[in-house]
C-alpha positions in Angstrom: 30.2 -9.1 -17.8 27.1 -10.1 -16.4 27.4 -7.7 -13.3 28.3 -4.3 -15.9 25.0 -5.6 -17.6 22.8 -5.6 -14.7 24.3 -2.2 -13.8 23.4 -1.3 -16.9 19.7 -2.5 -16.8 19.4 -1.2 -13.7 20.5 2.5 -14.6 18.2 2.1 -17.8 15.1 1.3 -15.3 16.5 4.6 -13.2 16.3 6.2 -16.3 12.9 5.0 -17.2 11.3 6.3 -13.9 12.8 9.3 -13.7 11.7 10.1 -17.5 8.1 9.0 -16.7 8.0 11.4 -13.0 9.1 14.1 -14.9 6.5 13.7 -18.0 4.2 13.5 -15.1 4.8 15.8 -12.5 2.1 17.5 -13.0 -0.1 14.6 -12.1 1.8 13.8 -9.3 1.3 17.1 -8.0 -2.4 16.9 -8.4 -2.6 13.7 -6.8 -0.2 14.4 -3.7 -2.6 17.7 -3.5 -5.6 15.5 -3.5 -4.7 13.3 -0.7 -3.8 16.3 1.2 -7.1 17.4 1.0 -8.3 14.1 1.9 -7.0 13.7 4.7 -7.3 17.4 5.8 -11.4 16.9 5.5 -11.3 13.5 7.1 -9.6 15.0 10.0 -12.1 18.1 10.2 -14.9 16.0 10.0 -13.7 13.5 12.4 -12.9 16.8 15.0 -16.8 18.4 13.9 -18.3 15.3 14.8 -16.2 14.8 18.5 -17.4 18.4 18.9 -21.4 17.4 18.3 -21.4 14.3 20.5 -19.6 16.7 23.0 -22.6 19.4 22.8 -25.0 16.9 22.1 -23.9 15.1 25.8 -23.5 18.5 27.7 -27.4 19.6 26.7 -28.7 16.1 27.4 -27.4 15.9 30.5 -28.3 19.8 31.4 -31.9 18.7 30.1 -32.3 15.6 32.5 -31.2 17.8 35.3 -33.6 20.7 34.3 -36.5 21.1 37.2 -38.6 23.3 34.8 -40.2 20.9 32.4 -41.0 23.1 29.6 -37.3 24.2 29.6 -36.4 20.7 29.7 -38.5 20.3 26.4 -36.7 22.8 24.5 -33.3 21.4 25.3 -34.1 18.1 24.1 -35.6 19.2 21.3 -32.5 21.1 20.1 -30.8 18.0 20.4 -33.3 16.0 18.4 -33.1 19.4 15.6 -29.4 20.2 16.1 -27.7 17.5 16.4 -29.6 14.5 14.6 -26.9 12.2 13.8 -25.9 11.6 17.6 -26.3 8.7 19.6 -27.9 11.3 22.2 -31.0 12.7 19.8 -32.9 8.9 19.9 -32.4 9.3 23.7 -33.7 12.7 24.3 -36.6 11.8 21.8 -37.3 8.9 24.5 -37.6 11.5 26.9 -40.1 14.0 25.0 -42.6 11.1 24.4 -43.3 11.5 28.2 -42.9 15.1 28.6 -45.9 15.6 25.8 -48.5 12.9 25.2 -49.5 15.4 22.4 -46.3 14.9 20.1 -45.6 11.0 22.1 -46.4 9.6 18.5 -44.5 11.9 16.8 -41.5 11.5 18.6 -41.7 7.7 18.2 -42.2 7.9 14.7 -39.5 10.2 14.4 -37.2 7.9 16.3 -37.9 4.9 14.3 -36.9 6.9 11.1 -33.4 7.7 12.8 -30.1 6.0 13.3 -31.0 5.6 16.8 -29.3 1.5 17.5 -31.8 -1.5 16.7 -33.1 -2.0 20.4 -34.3 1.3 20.5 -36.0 0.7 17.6 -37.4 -2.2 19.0 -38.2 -0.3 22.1 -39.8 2.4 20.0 -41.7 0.4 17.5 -43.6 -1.3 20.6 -44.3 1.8 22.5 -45.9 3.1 19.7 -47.9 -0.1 18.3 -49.2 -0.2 22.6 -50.2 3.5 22.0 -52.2 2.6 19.2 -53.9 0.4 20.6 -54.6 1.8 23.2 -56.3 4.6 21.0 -58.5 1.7 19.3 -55.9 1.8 16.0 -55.5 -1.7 16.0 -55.3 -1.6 12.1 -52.2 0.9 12.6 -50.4 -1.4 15.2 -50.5 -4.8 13.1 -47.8 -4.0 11.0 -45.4 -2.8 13.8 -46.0 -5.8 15.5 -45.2 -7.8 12.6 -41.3 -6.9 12.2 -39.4 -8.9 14.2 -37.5 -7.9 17.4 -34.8 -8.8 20.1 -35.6 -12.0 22.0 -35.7 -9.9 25.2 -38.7 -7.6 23.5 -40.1 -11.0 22.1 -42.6 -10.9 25.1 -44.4 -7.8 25.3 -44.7 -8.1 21.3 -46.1 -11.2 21.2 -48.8 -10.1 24.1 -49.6 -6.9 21.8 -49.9 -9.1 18.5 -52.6 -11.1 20.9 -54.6 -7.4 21.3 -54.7 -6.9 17.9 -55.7 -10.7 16.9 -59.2 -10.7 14.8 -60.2 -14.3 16.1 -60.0 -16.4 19.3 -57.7 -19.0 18.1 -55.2 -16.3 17.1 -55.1 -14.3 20.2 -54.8 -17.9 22.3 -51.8 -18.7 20.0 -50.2 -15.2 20.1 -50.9 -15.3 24.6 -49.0 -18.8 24.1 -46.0 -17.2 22.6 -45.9 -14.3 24.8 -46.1 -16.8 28.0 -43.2 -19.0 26.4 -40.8 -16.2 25.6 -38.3 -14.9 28.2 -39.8 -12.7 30.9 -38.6 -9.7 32.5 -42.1 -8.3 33.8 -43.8 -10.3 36.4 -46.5 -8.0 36.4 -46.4 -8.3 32.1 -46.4 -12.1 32.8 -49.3 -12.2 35.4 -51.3 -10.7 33.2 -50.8 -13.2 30.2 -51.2 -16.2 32.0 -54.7 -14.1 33.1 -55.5 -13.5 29.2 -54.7 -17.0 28.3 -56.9 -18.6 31.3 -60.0 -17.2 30.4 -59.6 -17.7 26.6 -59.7 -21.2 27.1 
């Protein structure tokens, strides 16, 4: 008895689903439809991205080994235009800022607004705030100098915050901290301990 009635309540279940796919085939269609979609896009976007790091590398690499300079230019800059969203346009936007000291700002600023990974940023973000300086826009480098940065770019930021400093005490303090963090430039190094010598 009890195994007829859990035949029976499990034909009544069978009955139940098959009633609701049929009073909703229609949604079942649009759904299936939908996820073919999906997954069509997903794999055509995931095949037009492969193809623009692909292009993206091949003019990189035919820009780096370009003798004529101008031409070299124009290749990077189509990868900086063209293919934005590459790991290879913050590179080649390294390499304009010293092909033309006319646009070097520009391209820094344009590689701090773009995805480019955090130590290029870094990287970038000093560069410019050293440029700016050096140009007597100390106002203009301050707040570059202000955002953190990696440990290993701790150095060279410090030293900068040091030529921007408005008293003696602060550009003493700022040399301090640039001599204390990790070094990687001797030459960087030297000159601190210089800076910091004759301050006192």
């Amino acid at each position: 008895m009890t195994a007829e009635l859990n035949d029976l309540k499990q034909e009544m279940r069978s009955a139940q689903v098959t009633a609701w796919i049929l009073a909703n085939k229609q949604l079942l269609g649009a759904v299936a439809a939908v996820l073919v979609i999906t997954l069509l896009a997903t794999s055509l976007w995931i095949e037009r991205s492969k193809a623009q790091r692909e292009s993206a590398a091949v003019l990189y690499h035919q820009g780096l080994a370009m003798p004529d300079l101008t031409k070299r230019k124009a290749l990077l800059e189509t990868i900086v235009r063209d293919y934005p969203h590459t790991g290879y346009a913050p590179m080649a936007l390294f390499q304009l800022v010293s092909l033309d000291e006319a646009k070097a700002q520009s391209y820094l600023e344009q590689l701090l607004d773009s995805d480019a990974p955090p130590e290029l940023k870094w990287q970038a973000r000093l560069d410019l705030a050293e440029r700016l300086i050096a140009t007597g826009h100390k106002d203009q480098a301050a707040p570059l100098l202000n955002e953190k940065v990696g440990r290993e770019y701790d150095q060279l930021r410090f030293y900068l915050l040091a030529q921007v400093a408005n008293d003696a005490t602060a550009k003493r303090q700022a040399l301090q901290q640039a001599l204390d963090a990790p070094s990687h430039d001797e030459t960087l190094k030297s000159t601190i301990e210089s800076e910091l010598a004759a301050s006192r």
